[in-house]
C-alpha positions as CSV (number, residue, x, y, z in Angstrom):
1,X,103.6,171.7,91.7
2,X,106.4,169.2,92.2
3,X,107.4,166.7,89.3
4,X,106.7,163.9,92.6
5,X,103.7,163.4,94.2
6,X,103.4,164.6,97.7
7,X,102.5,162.8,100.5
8,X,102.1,164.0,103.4
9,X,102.7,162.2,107.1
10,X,101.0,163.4,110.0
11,X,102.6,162.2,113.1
12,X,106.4,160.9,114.0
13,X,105.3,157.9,116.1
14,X,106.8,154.6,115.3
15,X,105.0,154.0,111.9
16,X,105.0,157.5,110.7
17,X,108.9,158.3,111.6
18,X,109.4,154.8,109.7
19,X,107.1,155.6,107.2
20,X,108.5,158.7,106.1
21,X,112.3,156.9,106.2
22,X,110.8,154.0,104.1
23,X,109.5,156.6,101.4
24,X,111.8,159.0,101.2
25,X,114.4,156.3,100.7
26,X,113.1,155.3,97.5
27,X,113.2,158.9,96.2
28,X,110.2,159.0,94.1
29,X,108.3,160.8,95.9
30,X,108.6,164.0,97.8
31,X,107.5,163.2,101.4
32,X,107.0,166.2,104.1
33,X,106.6,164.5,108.0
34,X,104.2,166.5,110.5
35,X,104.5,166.3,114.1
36,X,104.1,168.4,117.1
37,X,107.3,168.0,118.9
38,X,111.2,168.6,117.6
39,X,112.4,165.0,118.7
40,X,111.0,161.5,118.2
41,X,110.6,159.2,121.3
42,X,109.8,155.3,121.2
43,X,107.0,155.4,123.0
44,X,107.6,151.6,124.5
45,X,110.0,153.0,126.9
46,X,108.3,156.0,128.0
47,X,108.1,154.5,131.5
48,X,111.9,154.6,131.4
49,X,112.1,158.1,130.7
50,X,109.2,158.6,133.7
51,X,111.4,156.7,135.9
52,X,114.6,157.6,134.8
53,X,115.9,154.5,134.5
54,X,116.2,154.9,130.5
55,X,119.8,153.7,129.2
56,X,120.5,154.4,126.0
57,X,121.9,157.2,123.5
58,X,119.3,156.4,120.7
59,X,115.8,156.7,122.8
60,X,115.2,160.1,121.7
61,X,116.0,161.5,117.9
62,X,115.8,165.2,116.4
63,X,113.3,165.0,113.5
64,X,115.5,167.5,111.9
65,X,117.9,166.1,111.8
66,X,116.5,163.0,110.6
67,X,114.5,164.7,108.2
68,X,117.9,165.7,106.4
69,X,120.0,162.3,107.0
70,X,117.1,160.5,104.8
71,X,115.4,163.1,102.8
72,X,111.9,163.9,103.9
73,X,111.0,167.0,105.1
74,X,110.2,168.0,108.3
75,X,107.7,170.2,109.6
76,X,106.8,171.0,113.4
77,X,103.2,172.5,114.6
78,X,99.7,171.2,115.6
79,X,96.9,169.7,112.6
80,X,94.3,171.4,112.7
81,X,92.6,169.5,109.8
82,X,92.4,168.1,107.0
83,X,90.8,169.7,103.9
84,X,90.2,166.5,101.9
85,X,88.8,168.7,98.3
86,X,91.5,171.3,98.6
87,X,94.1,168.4,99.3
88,X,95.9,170.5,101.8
89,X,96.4,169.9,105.6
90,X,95.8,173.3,108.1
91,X,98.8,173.7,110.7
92,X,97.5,176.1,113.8
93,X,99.6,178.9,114.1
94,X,102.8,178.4,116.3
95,X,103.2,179.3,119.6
96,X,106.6,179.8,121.7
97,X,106.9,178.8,125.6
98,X,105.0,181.9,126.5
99,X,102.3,180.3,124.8
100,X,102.6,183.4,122.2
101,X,101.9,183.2,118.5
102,X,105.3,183.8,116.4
103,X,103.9,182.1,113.3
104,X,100.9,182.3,111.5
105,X,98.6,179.3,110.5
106,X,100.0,177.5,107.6
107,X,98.1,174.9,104.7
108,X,100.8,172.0,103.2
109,X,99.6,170.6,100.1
110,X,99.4,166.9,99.6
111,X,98.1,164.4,96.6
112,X,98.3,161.4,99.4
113,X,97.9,162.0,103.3
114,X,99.0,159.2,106.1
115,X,97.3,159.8,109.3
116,X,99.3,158.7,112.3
117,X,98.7,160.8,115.0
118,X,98.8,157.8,117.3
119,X,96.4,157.5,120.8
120,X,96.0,158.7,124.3
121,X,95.2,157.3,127.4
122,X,91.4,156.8,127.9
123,X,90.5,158.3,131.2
124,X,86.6,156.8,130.7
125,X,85.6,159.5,132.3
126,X,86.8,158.8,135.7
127,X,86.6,161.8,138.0
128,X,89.2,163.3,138.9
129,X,91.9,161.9,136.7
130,X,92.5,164.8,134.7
131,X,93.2,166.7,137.6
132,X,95.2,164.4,140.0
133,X,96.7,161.7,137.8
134,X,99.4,161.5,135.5
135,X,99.9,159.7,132.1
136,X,102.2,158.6,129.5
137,X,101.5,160.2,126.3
138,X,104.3,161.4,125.3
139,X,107.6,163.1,126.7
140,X,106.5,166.0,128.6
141,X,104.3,163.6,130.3
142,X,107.4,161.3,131.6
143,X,109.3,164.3,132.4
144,X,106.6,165.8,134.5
145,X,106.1,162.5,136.4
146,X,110.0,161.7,136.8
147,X,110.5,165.6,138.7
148,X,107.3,164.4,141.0
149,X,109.0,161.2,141.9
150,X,112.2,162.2,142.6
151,X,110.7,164.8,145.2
152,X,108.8,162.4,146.3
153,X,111.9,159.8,147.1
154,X,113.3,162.7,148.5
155,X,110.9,163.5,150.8
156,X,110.5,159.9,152.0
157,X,114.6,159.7,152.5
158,X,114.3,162.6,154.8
159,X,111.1,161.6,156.7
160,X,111.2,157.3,156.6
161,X,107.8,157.4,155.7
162,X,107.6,155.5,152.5
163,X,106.2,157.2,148.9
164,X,103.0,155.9,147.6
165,X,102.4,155.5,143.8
166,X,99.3,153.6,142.7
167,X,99.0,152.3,138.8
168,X,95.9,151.8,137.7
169,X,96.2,149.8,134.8
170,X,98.3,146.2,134.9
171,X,99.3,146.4,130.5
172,X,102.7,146.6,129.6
173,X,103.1,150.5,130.1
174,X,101.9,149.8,134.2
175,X,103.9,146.3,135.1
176,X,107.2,147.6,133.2
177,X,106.6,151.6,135.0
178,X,106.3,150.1,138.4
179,X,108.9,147.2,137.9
180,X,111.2,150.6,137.0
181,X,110.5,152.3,139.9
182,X,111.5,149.8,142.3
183,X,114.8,149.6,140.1
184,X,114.8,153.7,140.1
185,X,114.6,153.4,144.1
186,X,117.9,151.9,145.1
187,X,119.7,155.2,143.8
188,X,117.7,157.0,147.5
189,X,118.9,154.5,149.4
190,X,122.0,155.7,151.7
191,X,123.6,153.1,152.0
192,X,124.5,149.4,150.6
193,X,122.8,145.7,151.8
194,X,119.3,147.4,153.0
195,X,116.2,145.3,152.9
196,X,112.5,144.8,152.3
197,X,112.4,146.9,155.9
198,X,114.1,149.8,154.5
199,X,111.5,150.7,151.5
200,X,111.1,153.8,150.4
201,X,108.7,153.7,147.7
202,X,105.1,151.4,148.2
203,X,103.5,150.7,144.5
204,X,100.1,149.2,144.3
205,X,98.6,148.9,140.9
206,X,95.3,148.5,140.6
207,X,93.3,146.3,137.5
208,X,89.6,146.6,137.2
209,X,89.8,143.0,135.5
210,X,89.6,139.9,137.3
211,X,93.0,138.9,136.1
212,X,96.1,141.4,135.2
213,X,96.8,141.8,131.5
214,X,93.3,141.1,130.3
215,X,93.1,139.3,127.0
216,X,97.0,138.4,127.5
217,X,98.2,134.9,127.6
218,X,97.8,133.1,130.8
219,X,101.6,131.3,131.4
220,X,102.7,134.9,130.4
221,X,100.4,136.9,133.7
222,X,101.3,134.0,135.6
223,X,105.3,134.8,135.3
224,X,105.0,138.5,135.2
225,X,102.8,138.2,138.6
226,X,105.4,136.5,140.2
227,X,107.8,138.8,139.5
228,X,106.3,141.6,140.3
229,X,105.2,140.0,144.0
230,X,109.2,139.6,144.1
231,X,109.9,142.7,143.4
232,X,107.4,143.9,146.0
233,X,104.7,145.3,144.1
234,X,101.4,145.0,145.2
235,X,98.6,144.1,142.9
236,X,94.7,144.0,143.4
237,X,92.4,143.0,140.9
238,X,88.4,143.6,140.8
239,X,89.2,147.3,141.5
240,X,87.7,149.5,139.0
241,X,88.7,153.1,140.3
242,X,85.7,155.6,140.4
243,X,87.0,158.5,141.4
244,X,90.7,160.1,142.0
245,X,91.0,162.2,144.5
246,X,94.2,164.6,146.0
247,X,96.4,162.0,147.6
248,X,93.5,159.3,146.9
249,X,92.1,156.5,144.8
250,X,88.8,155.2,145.4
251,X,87.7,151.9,143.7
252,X,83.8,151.0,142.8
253,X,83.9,148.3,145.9
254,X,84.6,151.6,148.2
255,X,88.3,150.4,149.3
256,X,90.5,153.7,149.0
257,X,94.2,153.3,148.4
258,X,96.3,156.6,149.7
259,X,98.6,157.8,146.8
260,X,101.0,160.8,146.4
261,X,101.4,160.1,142.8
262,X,98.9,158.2,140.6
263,X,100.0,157.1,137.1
264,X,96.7,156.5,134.9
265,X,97.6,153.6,132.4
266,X,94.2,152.2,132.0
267,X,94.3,151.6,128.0
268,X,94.3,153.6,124.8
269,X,92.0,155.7,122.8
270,X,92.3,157.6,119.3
271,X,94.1,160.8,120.1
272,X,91.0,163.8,120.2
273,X,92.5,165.8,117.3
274,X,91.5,163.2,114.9
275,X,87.6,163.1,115.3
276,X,87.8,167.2,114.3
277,X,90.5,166.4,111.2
278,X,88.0,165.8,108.6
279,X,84.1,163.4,108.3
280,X,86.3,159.7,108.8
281,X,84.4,156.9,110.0
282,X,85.3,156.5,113.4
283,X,85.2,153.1,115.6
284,X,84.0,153.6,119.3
285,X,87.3,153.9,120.5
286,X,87.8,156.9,118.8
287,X,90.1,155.5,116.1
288,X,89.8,156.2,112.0
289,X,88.4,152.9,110.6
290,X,90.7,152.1,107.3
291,X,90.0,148.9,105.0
292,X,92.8,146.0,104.4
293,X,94.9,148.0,102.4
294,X,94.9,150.8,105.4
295,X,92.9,153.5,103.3
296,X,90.3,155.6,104.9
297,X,86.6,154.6,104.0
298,X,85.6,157.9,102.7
299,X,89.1,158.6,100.6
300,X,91.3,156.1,99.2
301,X,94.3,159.3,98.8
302,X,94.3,159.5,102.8
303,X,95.3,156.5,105.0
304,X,95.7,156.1,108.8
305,X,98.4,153.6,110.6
306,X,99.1,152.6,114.3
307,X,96.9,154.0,116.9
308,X,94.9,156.2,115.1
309,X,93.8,153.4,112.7
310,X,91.2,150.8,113.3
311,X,91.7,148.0,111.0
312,X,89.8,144.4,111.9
313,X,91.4,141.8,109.9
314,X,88.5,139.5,107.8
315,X,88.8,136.7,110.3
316,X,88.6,138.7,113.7
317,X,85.6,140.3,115.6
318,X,87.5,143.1,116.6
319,X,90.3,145.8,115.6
320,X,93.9,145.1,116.2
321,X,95.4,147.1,119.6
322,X,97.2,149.7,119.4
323,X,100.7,148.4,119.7
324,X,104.6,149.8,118.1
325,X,104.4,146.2,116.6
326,X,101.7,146.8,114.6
327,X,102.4,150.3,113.8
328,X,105.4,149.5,112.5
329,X,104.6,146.7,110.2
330,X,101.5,149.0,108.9
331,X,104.4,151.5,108.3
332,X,106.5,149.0,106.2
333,X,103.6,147.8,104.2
334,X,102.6,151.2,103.3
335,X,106.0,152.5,102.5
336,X,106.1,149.6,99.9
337,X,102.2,149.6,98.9
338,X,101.8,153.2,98.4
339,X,104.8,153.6,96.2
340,X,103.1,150.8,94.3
341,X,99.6,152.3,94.1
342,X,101.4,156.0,93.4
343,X,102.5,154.5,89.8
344,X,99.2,152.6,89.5
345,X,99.9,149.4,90.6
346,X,97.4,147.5,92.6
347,X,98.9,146.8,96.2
348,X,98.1,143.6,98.2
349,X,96.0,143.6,101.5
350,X,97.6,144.4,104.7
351,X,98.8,141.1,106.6
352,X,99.5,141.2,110.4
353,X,102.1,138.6,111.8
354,X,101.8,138.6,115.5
355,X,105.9,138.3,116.5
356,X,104.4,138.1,120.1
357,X,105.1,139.7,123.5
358,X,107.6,141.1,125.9
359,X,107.1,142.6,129.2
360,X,110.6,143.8,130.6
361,X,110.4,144.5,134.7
362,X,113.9,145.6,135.0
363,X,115.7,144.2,138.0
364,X,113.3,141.5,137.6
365,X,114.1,140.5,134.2
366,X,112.3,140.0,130.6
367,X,110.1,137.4,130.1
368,X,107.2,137.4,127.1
369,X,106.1,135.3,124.4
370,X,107.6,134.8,120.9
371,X,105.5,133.8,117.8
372,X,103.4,130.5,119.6
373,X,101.3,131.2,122.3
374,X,103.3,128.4,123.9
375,X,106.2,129.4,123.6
376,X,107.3,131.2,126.7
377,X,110.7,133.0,127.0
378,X,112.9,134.6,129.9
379,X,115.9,135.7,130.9
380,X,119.0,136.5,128.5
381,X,117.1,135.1,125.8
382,X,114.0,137.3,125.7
383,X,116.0,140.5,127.4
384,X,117.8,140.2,123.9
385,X,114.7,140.0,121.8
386,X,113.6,142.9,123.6
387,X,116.2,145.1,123.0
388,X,116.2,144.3,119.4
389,X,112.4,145.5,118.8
390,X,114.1,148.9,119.2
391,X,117.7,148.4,117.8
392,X,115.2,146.8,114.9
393,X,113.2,150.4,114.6
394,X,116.3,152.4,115.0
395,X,118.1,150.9,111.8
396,X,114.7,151.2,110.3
397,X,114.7,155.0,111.1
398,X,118.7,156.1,110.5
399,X,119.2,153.7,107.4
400,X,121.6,150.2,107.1
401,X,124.6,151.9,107.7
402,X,123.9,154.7,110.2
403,X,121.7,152.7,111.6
404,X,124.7,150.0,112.4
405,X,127.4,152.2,113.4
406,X,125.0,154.1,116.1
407,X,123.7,151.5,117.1
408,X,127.3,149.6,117.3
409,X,128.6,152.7,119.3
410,X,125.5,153.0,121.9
411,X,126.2,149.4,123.0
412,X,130.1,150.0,123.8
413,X,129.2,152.6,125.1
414,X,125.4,153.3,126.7
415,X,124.5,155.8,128.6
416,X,124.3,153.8,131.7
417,X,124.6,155.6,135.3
418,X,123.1,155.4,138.3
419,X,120.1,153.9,138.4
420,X,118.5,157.1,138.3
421,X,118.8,159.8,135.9
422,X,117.5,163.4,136.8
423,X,117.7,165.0,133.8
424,X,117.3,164.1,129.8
């Protein structure tokens, strides 16, 4: 038993990697972080990574060795559950690439738990999306797509018949993917001052709402739209996909739109794992339901942040999305309230500030909205505010003074190239 009380993070998403930081900074408490993968990835610009068009240094961070720059300990494997009377969390025994066990199952002890496993994309039960779509959940999921497209750009070189990639799904992960690939496209082209005539890539995405970005502000679609016709991007809405097929995606209305890739960004559920953890109350989308100070309703000692939370705020009809926004100022409430609550203080609710929106279609520039609904912003301006959400998470996660320095150095010197990267 440790003279601090443990807590325990499960997941290194945006709010759990900065929750983690934010507690073990304090050093009052003895804080282990739990995720599945070695490195921690922002997921905002996993379409970069898909596309390859990712240009910086700091996108992707070892959580070992940020577990030792800011004291929390790091542990990789899968949760399995969560064993709320023993107060320990079950790790499935560990498997190497040949899908082998080399470690046996394993039981952390905790006296406070933080569930942040974060989502997935919901697939609604379409047919055929499991089996000939791709998504972006994480990493390995960017990687797989970016080796897919690059054959596929390839091929199209060689042949001059144009690659087809459908979207379905017009949020923030689709516009900003396909507004990348058209940037990730002029690195095929052979030679300099071609034109509309000379595409190699054809991107339709599809939005089964009558407008793109449903719920989203409407001087906000109406600029991203434009830019995206500009940028040559198809976009059809009314088409709610019912089946995906090899090399096809058919739509309820019976229109079929040929595809040799299709990227499934239709929206986000609670990842599966976190039905099975332990007996939470669970909203329909599959998310823990927590109160307005982020604690589960059957435990006060185990909480749940950013996707895997469902929080609805006293004056709204319905739970906040899941957004890195929202994550992250869960994540720096909690690091402050549970300190609080750990020495038996009495924290305040949860308050969300909506800081607003930014879409950022690459060639085609930033544009979002910033605090007011009203208050529309583009070019420089907003390109600047939405390279500081990260550079804003990044000093979060490597601390004031390593946080400055790195991200000091990444600026002189990012790791910009050509417009397509084929590896890391």
């Amino acid at each position: 038993m440790t003279d601090r009380q443990r807590v325990l993070i499960l997941g290194g998403g945006s709010g759990g990697l900065e929750l983690a930081c934010g507690l073990a900074s304090g050093g009052r408490l003895d804080v282990t972080l739990v995720d599945r993968v070695g490195a921690h990835v922002w997921k905002p610009r996993l379409h970069e990574f898909a596309a390859g068009t990712v240009d910086t240094s700091l996108s992707e961070i070892s959580f070992y060795t940020l577990a030792a720059l800011r004291g929390f300990r790091f542990e990789q494997g899968d949760v399995a559950r969560i064993d709320r009377a023993g107060r320990r969390v079950v790790l499935r025994a560990f498997s190497d690439v040949k899908h082998e066990a080399v470690a046996p199952e394993r039981a952390l002890p905790f006296e406070r738990c933080v569930v942040a496993l974060g989502g997935v994309t919901a697939d609604f039960g379409t047919p055929g999306v499991k089996e000939h779509a791709y998504s972006l959940d994480g990493r390995a999921d960017a990687d797989a797509f970016r080796q897919s497209f690059v054959a596929m750009m390839l091929k199209a070189r060689a042949t001059g018949e144009p690659a087809r990639i459908v979207i379905v799904g017009s949020g923030a992960t689709g516009t900003e993917l396909a507004a990348n690939l058209r940037e990730a496209e002029h690195a095929f082209f052979e030679r300099k001052g071609h034109d509309d005539r000379d595409r190699l890539l054809r991107i339709t995405i599809l939005e089964a709402a009558p407008e793109i970005m449903p719920g989203g502000d409407a001087k906000l679609r109406t600029q991203v739209l434009q830019r995206l016709d500009a940028l040559g991007i198809d976009v059809v809405t009314n088409a709610k996909v019912s089946a995906v097929e090899a090399g096809l995606v058919r739509t309820a209305s019976g229109a079929t739109y040929p595809a040799d890739a299709v990227m499934w960004a239709a929206g986000l559920t609670g990842a599966p794992v976190l039905k099975d953890l332990a007996d939470f109350e669970m909203d329909r989308k599959g998310r823990i339901v927590v109160d307005d100070r982020l604690r589960t309703t059957v435990d006060p000692l185990v909480y749940a942040i950013g996707d895997a939370a469902s929080l609805t705020p006293a004056d709204a009809k319905a739970p906040l999305p899941p957004t890195a926004q929202i994550a992250s100022q869960e994540a720096r409430y909690l690091a402050k309230a549970l300190s609080e609550a750990v020495h038996g203080g009495e924290p305040a609710a949860f308050a969300y500030r909506n800081k607003g929106q930014l879409i950022s279609l690459a060639g085609a520039g930033t544009v979002g909205i910033l605090g007011s609904r009203d208050f529309i912003v583009n070019g420089r301006f907003a390109k600047a505010a939405y390279s500081a959400l990260e550079r804003e998470h990044q000093w979060t996660v490597l601390g004031p003074v390593r946080g400055t320095v790195a991200i000091l150095a990444d600026l002189a010197m990012p790791t910009r190239g050509p417009a397509l990267k084929l590896h890391g």
